[in-house]
C-alpha positions as CSV (number, residue, x, y, z in Angstrom):
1,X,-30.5,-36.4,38.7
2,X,-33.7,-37.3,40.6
3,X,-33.3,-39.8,43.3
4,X,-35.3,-43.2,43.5
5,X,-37.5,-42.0,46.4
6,X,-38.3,-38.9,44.5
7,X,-38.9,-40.5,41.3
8,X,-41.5,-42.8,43.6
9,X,-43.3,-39.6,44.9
10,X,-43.9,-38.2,41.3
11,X,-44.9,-41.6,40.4
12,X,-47.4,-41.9,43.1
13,X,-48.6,-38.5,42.4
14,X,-48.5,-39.1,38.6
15,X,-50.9,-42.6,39.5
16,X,-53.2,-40.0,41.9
17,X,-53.9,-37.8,38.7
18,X,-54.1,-40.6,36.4
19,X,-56.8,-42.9,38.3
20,X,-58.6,-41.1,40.3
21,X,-57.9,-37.5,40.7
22,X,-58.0,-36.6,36.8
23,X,-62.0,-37.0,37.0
24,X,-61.9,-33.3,37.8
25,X,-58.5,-31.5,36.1
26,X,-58.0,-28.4,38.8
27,X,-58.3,-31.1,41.5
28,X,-55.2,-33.4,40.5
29,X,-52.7,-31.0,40.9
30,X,-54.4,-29.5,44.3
31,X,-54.0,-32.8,45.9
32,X,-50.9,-34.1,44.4
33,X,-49.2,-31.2,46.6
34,X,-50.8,-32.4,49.5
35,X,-49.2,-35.3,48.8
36,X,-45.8,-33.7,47.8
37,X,-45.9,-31.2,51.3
38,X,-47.5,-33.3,53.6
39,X,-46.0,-36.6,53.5
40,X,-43.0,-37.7,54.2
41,X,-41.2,-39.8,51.7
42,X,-40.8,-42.8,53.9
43,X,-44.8,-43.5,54.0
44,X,-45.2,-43.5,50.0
45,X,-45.5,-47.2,49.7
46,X,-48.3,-47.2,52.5
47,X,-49.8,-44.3,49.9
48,X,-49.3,-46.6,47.2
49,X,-51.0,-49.3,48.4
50,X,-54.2,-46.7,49.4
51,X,-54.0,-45.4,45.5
52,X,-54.3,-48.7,44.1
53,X,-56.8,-49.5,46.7
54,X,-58.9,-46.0,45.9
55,X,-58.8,-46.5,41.9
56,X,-60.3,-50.0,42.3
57,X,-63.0,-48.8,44.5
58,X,-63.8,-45.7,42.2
59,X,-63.2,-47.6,39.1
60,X,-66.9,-48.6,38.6
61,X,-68.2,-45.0,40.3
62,X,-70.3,-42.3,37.9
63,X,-67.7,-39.8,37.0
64,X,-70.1,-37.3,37.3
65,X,-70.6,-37.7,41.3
66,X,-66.8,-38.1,41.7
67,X,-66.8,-34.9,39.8
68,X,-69.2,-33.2,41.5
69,X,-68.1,-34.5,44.8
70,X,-64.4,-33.0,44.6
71,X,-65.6,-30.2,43.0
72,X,-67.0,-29.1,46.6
73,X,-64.6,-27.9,49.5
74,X,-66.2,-30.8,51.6
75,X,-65.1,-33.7,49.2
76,X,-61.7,-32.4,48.6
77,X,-60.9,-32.1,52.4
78,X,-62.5,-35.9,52.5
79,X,-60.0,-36.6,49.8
80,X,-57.2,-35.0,52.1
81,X,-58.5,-36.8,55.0
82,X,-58.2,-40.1,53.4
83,X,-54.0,-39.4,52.2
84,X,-53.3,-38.4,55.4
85,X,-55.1,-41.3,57.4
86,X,-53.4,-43.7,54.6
87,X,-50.1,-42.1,54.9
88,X,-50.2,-43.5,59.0
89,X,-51.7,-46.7,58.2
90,X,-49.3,-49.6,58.7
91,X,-51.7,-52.1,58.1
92,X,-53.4,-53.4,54.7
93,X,-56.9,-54.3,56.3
94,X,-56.5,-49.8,58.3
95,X,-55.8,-48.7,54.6
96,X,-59.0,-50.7,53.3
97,X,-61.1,-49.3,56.0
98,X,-59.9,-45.7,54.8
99,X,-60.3,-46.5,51.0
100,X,-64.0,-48.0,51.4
101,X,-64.9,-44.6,53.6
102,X,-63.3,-42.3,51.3
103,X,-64.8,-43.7,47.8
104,X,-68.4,-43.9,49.5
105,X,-68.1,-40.4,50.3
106,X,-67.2,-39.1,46.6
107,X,-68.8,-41.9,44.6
108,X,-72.2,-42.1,46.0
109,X,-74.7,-39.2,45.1
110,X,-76.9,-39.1,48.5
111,X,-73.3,-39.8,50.9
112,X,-72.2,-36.5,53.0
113,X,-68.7,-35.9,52.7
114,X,-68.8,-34.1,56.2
115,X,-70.5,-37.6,57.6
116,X,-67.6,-39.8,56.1
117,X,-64.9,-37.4,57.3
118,X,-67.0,-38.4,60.7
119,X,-66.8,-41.7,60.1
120,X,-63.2,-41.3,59.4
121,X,-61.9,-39.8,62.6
122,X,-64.0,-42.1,64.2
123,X,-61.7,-44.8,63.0
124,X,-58.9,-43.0,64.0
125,X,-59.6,-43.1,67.7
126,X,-59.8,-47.2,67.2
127,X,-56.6,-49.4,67.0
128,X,-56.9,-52.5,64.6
129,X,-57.9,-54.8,67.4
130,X,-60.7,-52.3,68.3
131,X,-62.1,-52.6,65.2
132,X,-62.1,-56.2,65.0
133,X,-64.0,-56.3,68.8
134,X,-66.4,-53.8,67.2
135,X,-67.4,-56.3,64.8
136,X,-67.3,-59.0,67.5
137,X,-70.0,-56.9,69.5
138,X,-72.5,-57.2,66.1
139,X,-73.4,-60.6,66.6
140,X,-72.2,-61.5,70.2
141,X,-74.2,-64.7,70.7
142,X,-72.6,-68.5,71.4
143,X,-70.9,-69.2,68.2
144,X,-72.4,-66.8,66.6
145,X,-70.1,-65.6,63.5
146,X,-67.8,-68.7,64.2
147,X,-65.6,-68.0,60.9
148,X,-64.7,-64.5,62.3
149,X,-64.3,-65.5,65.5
150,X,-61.8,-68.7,64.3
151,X,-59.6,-66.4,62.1
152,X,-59.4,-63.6,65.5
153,X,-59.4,-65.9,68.3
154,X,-56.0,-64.8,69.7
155,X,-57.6,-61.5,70.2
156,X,-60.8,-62.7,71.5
157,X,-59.7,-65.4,74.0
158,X,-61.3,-63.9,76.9
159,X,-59.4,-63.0,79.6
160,X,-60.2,-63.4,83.9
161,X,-59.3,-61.4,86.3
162,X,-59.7,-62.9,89.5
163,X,-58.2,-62.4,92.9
164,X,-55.2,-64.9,92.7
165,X,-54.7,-64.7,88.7
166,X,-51.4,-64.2,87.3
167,X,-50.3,-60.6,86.7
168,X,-50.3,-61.5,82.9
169,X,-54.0,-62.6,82.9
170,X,-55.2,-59.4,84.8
171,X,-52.6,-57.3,82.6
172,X,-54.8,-58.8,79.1
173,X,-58.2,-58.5,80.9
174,X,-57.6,-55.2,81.9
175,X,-56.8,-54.3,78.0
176,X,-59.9,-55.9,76.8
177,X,-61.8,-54.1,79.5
178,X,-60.7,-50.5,78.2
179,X,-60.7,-51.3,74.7
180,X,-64.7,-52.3,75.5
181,X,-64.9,-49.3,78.0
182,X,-63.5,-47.1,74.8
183,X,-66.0,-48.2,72.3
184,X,-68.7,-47.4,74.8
185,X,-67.3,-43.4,75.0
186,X,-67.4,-43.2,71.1
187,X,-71.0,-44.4,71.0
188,X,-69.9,-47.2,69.1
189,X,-71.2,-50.4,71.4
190,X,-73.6,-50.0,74.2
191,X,-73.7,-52.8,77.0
192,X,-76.8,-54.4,78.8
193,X,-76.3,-54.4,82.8
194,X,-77.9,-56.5,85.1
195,X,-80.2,-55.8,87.7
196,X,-81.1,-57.4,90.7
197,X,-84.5,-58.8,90.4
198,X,-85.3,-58.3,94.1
199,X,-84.0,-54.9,94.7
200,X,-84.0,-53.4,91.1
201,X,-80.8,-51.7,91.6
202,X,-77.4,-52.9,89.1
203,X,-75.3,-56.2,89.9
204,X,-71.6,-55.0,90.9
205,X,-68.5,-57.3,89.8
206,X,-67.0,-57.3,93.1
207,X,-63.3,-57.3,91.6
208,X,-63.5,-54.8,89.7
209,X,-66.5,-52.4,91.0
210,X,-68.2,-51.8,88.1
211,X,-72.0,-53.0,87.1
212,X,-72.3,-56.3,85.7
213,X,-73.4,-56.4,82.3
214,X,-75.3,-59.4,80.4
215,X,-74.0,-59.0,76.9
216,X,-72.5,-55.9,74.6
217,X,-73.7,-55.1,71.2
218,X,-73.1,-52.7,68.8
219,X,-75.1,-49.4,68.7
220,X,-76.2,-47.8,65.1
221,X,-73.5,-45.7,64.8
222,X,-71.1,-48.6,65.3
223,X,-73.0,-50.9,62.7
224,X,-72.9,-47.6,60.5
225,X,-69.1,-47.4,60.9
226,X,-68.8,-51.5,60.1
227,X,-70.9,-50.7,56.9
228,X,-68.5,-48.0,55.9
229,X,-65.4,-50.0,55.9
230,X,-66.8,-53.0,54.3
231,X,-66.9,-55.4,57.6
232,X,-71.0,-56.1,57.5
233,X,-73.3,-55.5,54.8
234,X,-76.9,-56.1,56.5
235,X,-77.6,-55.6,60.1
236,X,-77.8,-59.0,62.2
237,X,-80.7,-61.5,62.6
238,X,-82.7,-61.5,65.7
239,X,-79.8,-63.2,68.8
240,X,-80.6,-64.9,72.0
241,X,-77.2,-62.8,74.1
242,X,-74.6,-64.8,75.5
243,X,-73.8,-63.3,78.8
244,X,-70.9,-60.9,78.8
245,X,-68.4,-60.7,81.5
């Protein structure tokens, strides 16, 4: 008699095949033993959740592309990708990312596969709040995308550190600092420092050593990451900067 969470696996894997997978035949049962070998049984409702999420995205999508797409070694090991990113997603908004990068990949004609599986490591190097200061940096003006900001504002209340300021304060500051500091590595946000008029060599914050910077905003790589997850559509309108700590 088959247990509950196997009778959930072979349903997930039976919804796979059925909605999405079953565009090309030899391709459902390929990746419904990914599923089966490499995911533990305790993450199938987080692959549920992706599944529904894919079909809804592909549901509209040429069959022919998706066809042709899994029918190459590249768009299978972006389907692969994408179950295995979803299977560690613990969040609703992570497994949207992944389902929007994953269905652009097979479902558009002119997408690489190899540049979405990009695109999707990328977003594996970012936490949640990461991604949400990513799309801060793509309009970071006064008030600029005040809706976004509103709904976020417990993760962008900026934070000081200043000789004299309580542990905790420095503690926050000092996160928002590397998770900026992060971005920059991955290319995704570049930051504008300030020179001194006089000299023409970089301010220095003198608490924490580093150059002063004017403002941060998102490079192209970072607004093509935000397009592939479904956070911004168009790029943003010509910005005075706000100054940036």
């Amino acid at each position: 008699m088959s247990s509950p969470l196997d009778d959930k696996k072979n349903d997930l894997i039976a919804s796979a095949g059925k909605s999405i997978l079953g565009v090309v035949p030899f391709a459902g049962p390929l990746l419904a033993e990914i599923i089966d070998h490499l995911v533990p049984d305790q993450r199938m409702d987080r692959l549920t959740t992706y599944v529904k999420e894919l079909e809804s995205r592909l549901s509209s999508a040429e069959e022919t592309i998706v066809r042709a797409s899994l029918n190459k070694p590249e768009g299978l090991a972006l389907a692969e990708d994408g179950y295995i990113a979803a299977s560690r997603a613990v969040t609703m908004d992570r497994t949207s990312y992944i389902a929007s990068i994953v269905a652009n990949g097979l479902s558009v004609e002119e997408m690489s596969e190899s540049r979405q599986r990009y695109l999707l490591n990328l977003l594996s190097e970012l936490n949640d709040e990461e991604v949400l200061w990513l799309r801060f940096f793509f309009n970071p003006v006064i008030d600029g995308d005040h809706e976004f900001r509103n709904k976020h504002k417990k993760v962008f209340k900026p934070a000081r550190a200043y000789i004299g300021a309580p542990e905790s304060e420095i503690e926050k500051a000092s996160i928002q600092e590397s998770y900026k500091e992060h971005l920059e590595r991955l290319g995704l946000v570049e930051s504008k420092i300030n020179f001194d008029r006089k000299t023409g060599i970089p301010e220095f914050n003198k608490f924490s050593g580093k150059p002063r910077t004017s403002y941060t905003e998102t490079t192209h790589l970072g607004r093509m990451l935000l397009r592939e997850i479904g956070m911004i559509e168009a790029e943003p309108p010509s910005i005075n900067f706000e100054p940036r700590q």
